[in-house]
C-alpha positions in Angstrom: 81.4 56.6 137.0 84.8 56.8 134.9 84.8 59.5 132.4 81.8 60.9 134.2 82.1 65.0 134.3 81.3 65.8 138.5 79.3 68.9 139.2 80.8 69.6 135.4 84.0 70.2 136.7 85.4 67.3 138.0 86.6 64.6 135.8 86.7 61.2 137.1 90.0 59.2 135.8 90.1 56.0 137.7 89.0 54.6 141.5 91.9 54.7 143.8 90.1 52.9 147.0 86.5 52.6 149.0 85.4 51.6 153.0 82.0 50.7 153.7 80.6 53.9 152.8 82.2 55.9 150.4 84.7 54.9 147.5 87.1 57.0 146.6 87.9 58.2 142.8 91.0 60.1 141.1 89.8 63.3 139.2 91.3 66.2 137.3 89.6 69.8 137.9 89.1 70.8 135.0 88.9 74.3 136.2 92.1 74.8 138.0 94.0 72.0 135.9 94.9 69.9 139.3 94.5 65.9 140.1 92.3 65.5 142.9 90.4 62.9 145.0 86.3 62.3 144.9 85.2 60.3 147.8 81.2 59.2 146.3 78.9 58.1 149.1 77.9 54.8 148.1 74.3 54.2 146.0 72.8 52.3 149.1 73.3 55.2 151.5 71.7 58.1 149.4 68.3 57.5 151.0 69.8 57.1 154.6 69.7 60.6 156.3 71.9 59.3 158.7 74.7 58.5 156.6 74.2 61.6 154.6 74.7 63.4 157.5 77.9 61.5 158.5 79.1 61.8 155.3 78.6 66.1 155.4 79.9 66.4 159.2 83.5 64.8 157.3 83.6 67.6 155.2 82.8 69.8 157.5 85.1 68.2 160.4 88.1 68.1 158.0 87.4 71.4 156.8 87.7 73.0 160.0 91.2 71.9 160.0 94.7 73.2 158.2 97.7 71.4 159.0 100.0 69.7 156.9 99.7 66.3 157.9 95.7 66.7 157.2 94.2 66.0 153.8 92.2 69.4 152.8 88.9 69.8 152.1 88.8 71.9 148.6 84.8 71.4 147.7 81.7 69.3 148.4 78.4 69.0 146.3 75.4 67.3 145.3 74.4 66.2 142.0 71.3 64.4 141.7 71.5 61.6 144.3 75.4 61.3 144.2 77.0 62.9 147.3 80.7 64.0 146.6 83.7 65.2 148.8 86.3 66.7 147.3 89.9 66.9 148.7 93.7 66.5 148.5 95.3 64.2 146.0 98.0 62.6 147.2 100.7 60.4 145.6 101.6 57.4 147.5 100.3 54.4 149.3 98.7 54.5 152.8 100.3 53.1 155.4 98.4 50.0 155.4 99.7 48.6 152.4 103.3 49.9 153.8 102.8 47.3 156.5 101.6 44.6 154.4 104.8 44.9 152.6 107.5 45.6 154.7 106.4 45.2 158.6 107.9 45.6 160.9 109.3 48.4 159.9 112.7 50.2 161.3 111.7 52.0 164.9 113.3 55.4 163.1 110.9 55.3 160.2 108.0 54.3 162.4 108.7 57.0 165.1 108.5 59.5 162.3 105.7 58.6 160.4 103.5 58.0 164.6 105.0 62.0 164.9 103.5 63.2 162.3 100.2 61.1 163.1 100.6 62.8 166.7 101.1 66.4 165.4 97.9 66.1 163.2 95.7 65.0 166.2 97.2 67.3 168.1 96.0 70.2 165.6 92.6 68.1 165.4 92.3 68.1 169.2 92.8 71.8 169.8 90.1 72.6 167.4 87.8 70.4 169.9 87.6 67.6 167.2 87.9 63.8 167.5 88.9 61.4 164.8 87.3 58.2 166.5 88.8 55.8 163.6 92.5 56.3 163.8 93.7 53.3 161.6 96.3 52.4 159.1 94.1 52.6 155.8 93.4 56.4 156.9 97.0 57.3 157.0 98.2 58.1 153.9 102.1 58.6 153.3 103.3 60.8 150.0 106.1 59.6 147.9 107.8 62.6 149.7 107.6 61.0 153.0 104.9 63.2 154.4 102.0 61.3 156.3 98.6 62.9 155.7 96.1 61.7 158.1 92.4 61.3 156.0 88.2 60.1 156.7 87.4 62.2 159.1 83.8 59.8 158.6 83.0 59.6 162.3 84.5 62.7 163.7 82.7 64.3 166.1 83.5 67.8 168.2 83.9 67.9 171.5 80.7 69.5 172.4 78.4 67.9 170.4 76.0 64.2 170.9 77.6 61.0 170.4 77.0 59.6 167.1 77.2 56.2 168.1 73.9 53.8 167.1 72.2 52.7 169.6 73.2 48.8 169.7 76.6 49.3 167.8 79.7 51.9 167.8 81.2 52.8 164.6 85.1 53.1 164.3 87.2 50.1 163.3 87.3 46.8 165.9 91.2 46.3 165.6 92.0 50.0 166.7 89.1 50.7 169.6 89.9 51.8 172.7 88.6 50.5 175.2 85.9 53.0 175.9 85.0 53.2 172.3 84.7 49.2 172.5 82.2 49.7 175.7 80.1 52.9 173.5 80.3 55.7 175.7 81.7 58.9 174.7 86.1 58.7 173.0 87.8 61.5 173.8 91.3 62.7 172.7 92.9 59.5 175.0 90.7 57.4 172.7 92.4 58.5 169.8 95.9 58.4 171.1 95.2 54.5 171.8 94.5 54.1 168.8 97.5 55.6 167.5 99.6 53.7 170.0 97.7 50.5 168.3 99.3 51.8 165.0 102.5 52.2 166.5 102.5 48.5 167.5 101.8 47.0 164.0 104.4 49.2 162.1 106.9 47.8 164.7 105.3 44.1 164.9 103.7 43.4 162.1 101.1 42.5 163.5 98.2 43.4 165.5 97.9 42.9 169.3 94.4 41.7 169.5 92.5 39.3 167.3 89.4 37.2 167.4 87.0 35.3 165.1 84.4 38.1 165.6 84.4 41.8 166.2 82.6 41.4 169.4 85.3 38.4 170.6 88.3 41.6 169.5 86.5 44.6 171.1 86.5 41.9 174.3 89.8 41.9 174.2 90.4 45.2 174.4 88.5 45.5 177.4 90.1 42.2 179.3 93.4 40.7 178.1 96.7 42.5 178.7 98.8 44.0 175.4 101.6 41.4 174.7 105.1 43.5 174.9 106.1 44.6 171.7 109.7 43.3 172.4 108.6 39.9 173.3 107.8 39.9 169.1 110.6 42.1 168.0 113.3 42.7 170.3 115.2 45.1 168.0 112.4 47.5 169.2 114.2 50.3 171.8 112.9 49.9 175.4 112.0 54.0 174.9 109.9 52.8 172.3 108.1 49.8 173.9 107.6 52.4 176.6 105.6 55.1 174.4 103.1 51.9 173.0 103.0 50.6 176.8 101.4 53.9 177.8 99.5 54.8 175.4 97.5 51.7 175.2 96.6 51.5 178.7 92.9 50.2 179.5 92.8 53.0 182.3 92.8 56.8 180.5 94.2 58.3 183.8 97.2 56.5 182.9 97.5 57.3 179.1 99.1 60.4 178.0 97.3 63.6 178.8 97.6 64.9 175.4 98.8 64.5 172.0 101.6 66.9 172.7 102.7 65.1 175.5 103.0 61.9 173.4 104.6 64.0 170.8 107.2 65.3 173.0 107.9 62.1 174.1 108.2 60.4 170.4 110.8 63.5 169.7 113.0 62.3 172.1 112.6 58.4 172.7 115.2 58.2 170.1 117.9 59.4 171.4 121.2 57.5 172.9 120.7 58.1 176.6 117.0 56.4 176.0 117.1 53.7 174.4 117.5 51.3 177.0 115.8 53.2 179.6 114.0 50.3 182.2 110.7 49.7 181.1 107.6 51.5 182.6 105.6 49.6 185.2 102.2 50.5 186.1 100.5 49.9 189.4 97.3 48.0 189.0 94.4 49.2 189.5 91.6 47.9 191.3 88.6 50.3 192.1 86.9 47.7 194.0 87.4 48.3 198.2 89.1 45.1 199.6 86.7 43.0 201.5 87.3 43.2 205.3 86.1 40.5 207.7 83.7 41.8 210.8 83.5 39.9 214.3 80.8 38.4 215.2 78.6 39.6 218.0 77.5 36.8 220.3 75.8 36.9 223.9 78.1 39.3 225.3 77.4 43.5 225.5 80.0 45.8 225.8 78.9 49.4 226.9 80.1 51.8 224.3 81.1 54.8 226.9 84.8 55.5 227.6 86.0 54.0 230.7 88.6 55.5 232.8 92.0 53.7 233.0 92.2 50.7 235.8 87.9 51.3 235.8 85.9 48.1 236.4 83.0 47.6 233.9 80.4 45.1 233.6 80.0 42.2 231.6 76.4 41.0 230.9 76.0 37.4 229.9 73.2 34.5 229.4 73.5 33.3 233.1 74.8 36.0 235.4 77.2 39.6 235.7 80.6 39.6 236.5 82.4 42.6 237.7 86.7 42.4 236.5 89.7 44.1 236.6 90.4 45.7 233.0 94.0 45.7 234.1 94.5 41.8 234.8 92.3 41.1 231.7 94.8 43.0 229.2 97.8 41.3 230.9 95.8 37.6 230.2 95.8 38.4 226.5 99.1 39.9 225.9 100.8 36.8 226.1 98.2 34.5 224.1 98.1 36.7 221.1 101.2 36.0 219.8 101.3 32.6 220.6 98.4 31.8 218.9 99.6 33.9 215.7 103.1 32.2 216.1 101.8 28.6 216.2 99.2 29.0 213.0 102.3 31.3 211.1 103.8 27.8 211.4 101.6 25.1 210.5 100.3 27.5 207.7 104.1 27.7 206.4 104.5 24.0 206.5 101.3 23.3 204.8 102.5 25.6 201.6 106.3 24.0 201.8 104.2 20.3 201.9 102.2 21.5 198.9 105.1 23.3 196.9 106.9 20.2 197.4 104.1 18.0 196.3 103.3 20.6 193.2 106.6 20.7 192.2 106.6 16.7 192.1 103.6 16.7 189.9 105.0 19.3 187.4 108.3 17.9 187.4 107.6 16.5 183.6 109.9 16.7 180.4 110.3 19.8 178.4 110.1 19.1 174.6 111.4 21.3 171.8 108.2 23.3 170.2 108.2 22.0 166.2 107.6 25.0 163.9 104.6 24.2 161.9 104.1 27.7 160.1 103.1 26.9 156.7 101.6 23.7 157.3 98.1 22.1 157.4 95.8 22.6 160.4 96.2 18.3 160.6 99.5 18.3 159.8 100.7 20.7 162.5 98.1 19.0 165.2 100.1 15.4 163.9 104.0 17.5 164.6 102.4 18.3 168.0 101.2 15.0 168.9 104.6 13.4 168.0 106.4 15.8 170.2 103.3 15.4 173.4 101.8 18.5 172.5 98.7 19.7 172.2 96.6 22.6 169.8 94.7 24.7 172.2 91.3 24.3 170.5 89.1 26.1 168.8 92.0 28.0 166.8 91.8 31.4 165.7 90.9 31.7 162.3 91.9 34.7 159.8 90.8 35.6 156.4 93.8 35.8 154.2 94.5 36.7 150.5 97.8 34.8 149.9 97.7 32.1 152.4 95.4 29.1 151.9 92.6 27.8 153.7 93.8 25.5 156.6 97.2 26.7 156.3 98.9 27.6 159.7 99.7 31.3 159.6 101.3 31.6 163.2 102.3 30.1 166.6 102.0 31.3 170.1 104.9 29.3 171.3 108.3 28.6 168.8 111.9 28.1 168.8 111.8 27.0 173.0 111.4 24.4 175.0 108.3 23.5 176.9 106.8 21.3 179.0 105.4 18.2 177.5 101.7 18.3 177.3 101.2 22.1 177.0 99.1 24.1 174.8 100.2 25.6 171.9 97.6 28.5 170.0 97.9 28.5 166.3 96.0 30.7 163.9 95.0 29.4 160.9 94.2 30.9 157.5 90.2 30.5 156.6 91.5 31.3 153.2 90.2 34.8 151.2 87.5 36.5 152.5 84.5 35.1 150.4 81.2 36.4 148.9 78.2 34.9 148.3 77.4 36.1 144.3 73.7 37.7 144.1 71.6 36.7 141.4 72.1 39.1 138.1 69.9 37.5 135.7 67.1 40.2 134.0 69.3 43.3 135.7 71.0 45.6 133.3 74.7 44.2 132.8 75.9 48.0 133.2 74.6 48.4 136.3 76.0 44.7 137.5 79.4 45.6 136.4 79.8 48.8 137.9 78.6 46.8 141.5 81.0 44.2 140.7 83.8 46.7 140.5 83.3 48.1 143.6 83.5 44.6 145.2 86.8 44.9 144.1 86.4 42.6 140.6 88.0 44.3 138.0 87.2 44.2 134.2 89.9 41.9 133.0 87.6 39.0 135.0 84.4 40.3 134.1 84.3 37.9 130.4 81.0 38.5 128.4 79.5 36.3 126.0 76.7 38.0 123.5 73.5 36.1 122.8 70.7 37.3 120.2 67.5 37.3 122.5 64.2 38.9 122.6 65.2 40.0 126.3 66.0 43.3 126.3 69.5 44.4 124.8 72.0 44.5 127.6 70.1 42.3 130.2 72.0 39.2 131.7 70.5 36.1 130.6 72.7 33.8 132.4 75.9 33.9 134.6 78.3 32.0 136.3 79.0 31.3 139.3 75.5 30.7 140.1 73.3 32.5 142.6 74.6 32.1 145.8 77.8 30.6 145.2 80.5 31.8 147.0 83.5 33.7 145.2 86.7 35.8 145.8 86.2 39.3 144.5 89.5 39.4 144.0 91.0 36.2 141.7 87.6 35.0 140.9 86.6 34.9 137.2 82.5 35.9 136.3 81.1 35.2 133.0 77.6 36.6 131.7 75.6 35.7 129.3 74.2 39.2 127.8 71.5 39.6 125.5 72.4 41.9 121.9 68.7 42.3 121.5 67.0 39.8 118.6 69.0 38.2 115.2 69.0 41.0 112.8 69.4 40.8 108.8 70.3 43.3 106.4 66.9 44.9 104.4 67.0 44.3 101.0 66.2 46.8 98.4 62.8 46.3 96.9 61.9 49.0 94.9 61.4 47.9 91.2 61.6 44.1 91.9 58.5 41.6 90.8 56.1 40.9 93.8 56.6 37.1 93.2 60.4 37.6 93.8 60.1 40.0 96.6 58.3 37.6 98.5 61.3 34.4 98.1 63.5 37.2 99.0 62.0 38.4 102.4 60.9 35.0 103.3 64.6 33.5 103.1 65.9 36.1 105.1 63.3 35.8 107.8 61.4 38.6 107.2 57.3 38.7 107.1 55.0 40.4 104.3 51.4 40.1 104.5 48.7 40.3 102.5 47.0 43.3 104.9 50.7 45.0 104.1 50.3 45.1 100.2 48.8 48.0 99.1 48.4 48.8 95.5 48.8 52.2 93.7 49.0 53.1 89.9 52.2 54.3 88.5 53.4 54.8 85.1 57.2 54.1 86.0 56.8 50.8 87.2 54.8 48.1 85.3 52.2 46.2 86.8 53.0 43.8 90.3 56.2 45.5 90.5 57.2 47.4 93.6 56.9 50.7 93.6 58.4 51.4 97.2 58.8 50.0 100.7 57.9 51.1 104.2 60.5 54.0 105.3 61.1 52.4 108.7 62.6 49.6 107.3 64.9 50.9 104.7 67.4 49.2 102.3 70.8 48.1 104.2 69.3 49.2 107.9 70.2 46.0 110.4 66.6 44.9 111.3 65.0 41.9 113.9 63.9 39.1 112.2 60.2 38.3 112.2 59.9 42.1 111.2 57.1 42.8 109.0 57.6 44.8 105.8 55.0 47.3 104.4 55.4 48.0 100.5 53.7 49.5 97.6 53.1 47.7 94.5 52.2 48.9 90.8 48.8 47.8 89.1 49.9 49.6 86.2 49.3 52.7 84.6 46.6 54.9 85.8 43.2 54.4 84.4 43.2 58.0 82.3 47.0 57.2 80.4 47.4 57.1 77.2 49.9 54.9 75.3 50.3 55.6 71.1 53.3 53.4 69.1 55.4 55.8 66.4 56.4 53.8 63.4 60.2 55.2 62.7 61.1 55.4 59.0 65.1 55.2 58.5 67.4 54.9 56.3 71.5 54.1 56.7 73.0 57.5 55.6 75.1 56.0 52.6 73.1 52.8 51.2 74.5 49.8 51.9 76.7 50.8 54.3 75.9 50.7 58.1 74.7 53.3 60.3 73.8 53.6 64.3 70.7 54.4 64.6 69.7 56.1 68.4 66.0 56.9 70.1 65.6 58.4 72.9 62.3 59.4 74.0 60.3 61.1 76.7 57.2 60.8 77.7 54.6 60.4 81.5 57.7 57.7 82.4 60.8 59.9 82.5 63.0 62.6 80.5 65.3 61.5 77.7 64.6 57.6 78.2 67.1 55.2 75.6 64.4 53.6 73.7 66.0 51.7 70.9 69.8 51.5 69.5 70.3 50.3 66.4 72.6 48.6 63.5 71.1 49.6 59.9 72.6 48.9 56.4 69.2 49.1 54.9 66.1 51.0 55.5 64.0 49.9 58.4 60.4 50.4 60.3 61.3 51.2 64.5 57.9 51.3 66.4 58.7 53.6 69.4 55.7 53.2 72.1 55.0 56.7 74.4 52.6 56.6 77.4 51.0 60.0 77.8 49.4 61.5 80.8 46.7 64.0 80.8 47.8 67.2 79.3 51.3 66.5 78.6 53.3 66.0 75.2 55.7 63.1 74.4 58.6 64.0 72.7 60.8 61.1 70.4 64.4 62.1 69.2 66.3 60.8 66.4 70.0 60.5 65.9 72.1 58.9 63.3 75.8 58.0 63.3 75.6 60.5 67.1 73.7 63.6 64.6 70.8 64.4 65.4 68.4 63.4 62.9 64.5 64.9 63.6 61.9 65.3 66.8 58.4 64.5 67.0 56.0 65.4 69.6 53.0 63.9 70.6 50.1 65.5 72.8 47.4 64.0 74.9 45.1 66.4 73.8 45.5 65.2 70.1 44.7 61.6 71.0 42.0 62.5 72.6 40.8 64.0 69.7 41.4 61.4 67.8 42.6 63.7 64.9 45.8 61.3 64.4 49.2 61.5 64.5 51.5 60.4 61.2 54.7 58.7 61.5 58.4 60.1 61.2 60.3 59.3 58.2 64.1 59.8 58.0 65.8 59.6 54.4 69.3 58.5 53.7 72.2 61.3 52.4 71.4 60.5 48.7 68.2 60.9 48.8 67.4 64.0 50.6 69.1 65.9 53.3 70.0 63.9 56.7 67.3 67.2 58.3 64.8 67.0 55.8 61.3 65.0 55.3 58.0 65.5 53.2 54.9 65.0 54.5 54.3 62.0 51.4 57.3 59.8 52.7 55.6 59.9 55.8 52.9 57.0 56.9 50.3 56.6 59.4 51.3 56.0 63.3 49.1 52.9 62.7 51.8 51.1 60.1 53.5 48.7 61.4 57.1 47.3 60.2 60.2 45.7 60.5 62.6 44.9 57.7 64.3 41.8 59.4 66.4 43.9 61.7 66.3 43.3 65.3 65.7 45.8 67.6 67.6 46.0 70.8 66.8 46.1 74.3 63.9 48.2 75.3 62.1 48.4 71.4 58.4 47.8 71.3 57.3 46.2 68.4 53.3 46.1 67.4 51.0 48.7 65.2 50.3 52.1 66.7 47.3 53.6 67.6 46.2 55.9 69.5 43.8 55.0 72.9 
């Protein structure tokens, strides 16, 4: 995807981040010379309609929206099957890796940036939509201090269907309200927990609620009670505590009403007169009716009419009726009811002064000094417990964690106290980096593989390649390590491939001109195969027989080529059948006898133009046989130069060998004798003599009588 040109105007520089269904790239647009940031839906979701149209409603959610603590929308396309949003660049970190690195943070800093968070749901809340993942790695904060809240993913307006799955709720476990965490409906309250959840890890460091599964955390959200932010960090103002106290409450009627409201609030919790304001206490809530007790109805029946006052009224029972005074009857029971409730007030008070008294004999055991065991080994912190008469409340809650390692204690419930001997202490212990299990790459384009790899989060400094010659196809992973199904780190593990470069190649020779024989040795020792079927023969008057007259054009001299190739090539089996060859015997003589000349032929003939034939040393006069090859109707034409002058022509015709009529030799005098231009037609002799006056001829002479054929 780097350097790829988007929608041909956006340029994609570098990736910047990812979730689960987009990753997110840096760009320039080229068109309005600006840096801006491509979120890509990921490969494995272009076929799902469903995240397609998740992906489009964030566009269109953010969109809707323009506030200045909002990332903006600038475009959205298509090309192909790649799905692109375009929006806001911003410089900075988000505030996730903020509170990796410096949690907790000061309660000014975090009060301004959860401001600025509130103000942007506010504006997101009056245009009737709701963010649904409110969460640290969407809150992005520029180098200029401005928070910018992004991934409007699973937004949803107001008025429209739920967008939850049936069977799971999308949004992020750590941050989910309550409702969210049960799937029905979030509404604005939903996101202001989630905010309130923010609030608490920028002043903590940490997050109220964790678990060993997503189901065990949404749980908790739903059951357990928010431990007080103070009870962590007690620098925190009470104000403050206050805001995250009510804004993470389980029940919504109890929340803030509204993002303003919480704004409002965060405006002020700052100042002197609040800061140690008593904290907030919430009634409980119970919606359940409290269980009453009903009398019993035995053998007695009472008549439900209204008696008059000192009226007698009559008592059915089992064995007879019995007419009394209503009067007397009340006065019987106004002095045993509080007797009886006096005299079991009592023996019930006794009984709970027996059993505190007993309890507090039982419990009465020594208190011990809680050993800090951060930083060591799961056994080595349950061995500093033991020693001291304490106990790990089992199972321990286990965390994925890049810097820590595995079985290393990462936090205690209880430290720096005294407790009772024999109590439970939770630890969480680090299960090390979150691991991978490495698919099986071998046959698949190493291209492909690598850009997967990267958006795993393994970047190209531990991506090593080793280049094999194969008959695989070039680029395709042959091998790799780790294996298949061995578990890695994405981000410190080191992968190495195995990729194949296609087969051995060898550089092609150049054939043309060279003896069969030798050709043969030649592609043979560099791996390369000629058959017999790939010989074909032609006649040719340039190159003399079994020598190569040219070679296949796919393969041509100095091209890189697989060995086992086979090479095509054309050989010579001689002249063609209708040439004509005819030797002219050269007369010559030195220019001054006795002293040496240079003697130059050059000839041309069916073979070539203005071909060196013979150079030679003379002191004497000498016979040079100079051999032509003539094709149907052409002439040959041999030239003679002496001491670099040029001397005499002769030309030779096909038609005159055919004829047979003859053609005589060329005879070239010295200075004394005649002029160097001259010759007579007696000091001439036949094209049949032959001679040679014991001077050698150099490279390229034909000796032998001339005749014509």
């Amino acid at each position: 995807m780097i350097g790829h040109d988007l929608g041909g105007r956006y340029e994609i520089v570098s990736r910047i981040g990812g979730g689960g269904m987009a990753l997110v790239y840096k760009a320039h647009d080229v068109l309005l010379n600006r840096k801006v940031a491509v979120k890509v839906l990921r490969q494995q979701f272009v076929n799902d309609d469903e995240f397609i149209r998740r992906f489009r409603r964030e566009a269109q959610s953010a969109a809707a929206l323009s506030h200045p603590n909002v990332v903006s929308i600038y475009d959205v396309g298509q090309e192909d099957e790649t799905h692109y949003i375009v929006m806001e660049y911003v410089e900075g970190n988000n505030l996730n890796e903020l509170i990796q690195e410096r949690a907790p943070l000061q309660a000014e800093e975090a009060v301004r940036f959860a401001m600025q968070i509130c103000d942007a749901l506010g504006h997101a809340h009056q245009n009737h939509i709701i963010h649904r993942d409110i969460k640290p790695h969407n809150i992005l904060i520029g180098n200029n201090g401005r928070v910018k809240v992004t991934d409007f993913g699973i937004a949803r307006a107001v008025t429209s269907s739920t967008i939850t799955h049936t069977g799971s709720v999308l949004g992020s476990v750590h941050y989910f309200s309550p409702e969210h965490a049960k799937g029905i409906n979030a509404g604005e309250k939903s996101d202001l927990y989630s905010l309130g959840i923010v609030l608490y890890q920028m002043l903590t460091g940490k997050l109220p609620f964790l678990g060993e599964s997503p189901i065990s955390v949404a749980l908790k959200h739903l059951q357990e009670t928010i431990e007080a932010p103070r009870s962590i960090n007690p620098h925190i103002p009470q104000s403050v505590e206050n805001i995250i106290l009510k804004a993470t409450r389980k029940n919504q009627s109890e929340r803030y009403s509204s993002a303003q409201e919480m704004l409002l609030d965060l405006e002020s919790c700052l100042r002197t007169d609040r800061l140690d304001e008593p904290k907030m206490i919430f009634p409980t809530f119970n919606d359940m009716e409290e269980t009453r007790v009903m009398p019993a109805i035995r053998g007695e029946f009472v008549t439900s009419q209204p008696l008059e006052r000192n009226e007698q009224k009559a008592i059915v029972s089992d064995t007879s009726t019995k007419w009394a005074d209503e009067g007397n009857a009340k006065k019987q029971k106004k002095w045993k009811k509080p007797l009886t409730v006096v005299g079991v007030t009592l023996l019930l008070l006794a009984l709970i002064i027996f059993g505190f008294m007993w309890l507090l004999d039982k419990l009465d055991t020594e208190e011990v000094e809680v050993p800090y065991v951060v930083g060591m080994t799961l056994t080595e912190a349950r061995a500093a417990f033991d020693a001291k008469g304490l106990r790990v409340d089992d199972p321990v809650t286990l965390e994925f964690h890049r810097d820590i390692p595995k079985d290393q204690v990462i936090s205690q419930s209880k430290k720096a106290m005294r407790v009772k001997a024999g109590a439970l202490i939770q630890l969480t212990v680090s299960n090390g980096p979150e691991m991978a299990s490495l698919k099986n790459y071998v046959g698949q384009s190493f291209k492909a593989v690598k850009e997967e790899l990267n958006s795993l989060g393994v970047t190209d400094t531990r991506i090593k390649v080793v280049e094999q010659n194969s008959e695989e196809a070039v680029d395709s992973i042959l091998e790799q390590t780790p294996k298949s199904g061995e578990l890695f780190d994405p981000v410190t593990a080191e992968l190495t491939f195995v990729v194949s470069i296609g087969p051995e190649t060898v550089e092609m020779p150049d054939l043309t001109g060279e003896k069969l024989s030798t050709a043969r040795k030649l592609l043979k020792s560099l791996g390369l195969v000629l058959n017999e079927e790939d010989i074909f023969y032609a006649p040719s008057y340039l190159h003399e027989k079994d020598h190569i007259i040219s070679q296949d054009e796919k393969l041509m001299p100095l091209d890189q080529v697989p060995k086992g190739s086979k090479v095509t090539i054309t050989v010579s089996s001689g002249p063609p059948a209708d040439a004509k060859t005819y030797v002219l015997n050269v007369r010559i003589s030195p220019a001054v006898a006795g002293v040496a000349s240079e003697v130059k032929i050059v000839y041309s003939d069916a073979r070539g133009e203005n071909m060196e034939g013979i150079t030679r040393t003379i002191t004497d006069t000498v016979d040079i046989p100079v051999t032509v090859m003539l094709a149907p109707d052409t002439v040959a034409t041999i030239t003679v130069s002496r001491d670099k002058q040029f001397m005499d022509t002769k030309e030779i015709s096909y038609d005159e060998l055919e004829a047979g009529t003859g053609t005589p030799g060329l005879t070239i005098p010295g200075e004394e004798l005649l002029p160097p231009t001259q010759s007579t037609p007696d000091e001439q002799v036949q094209g049949e003599i032959n001679g040679n006056n014991g001077e050698s001829t150099s490279e390229g002479e034909s000796e032998g009588s001339g005749q014509g054929q």
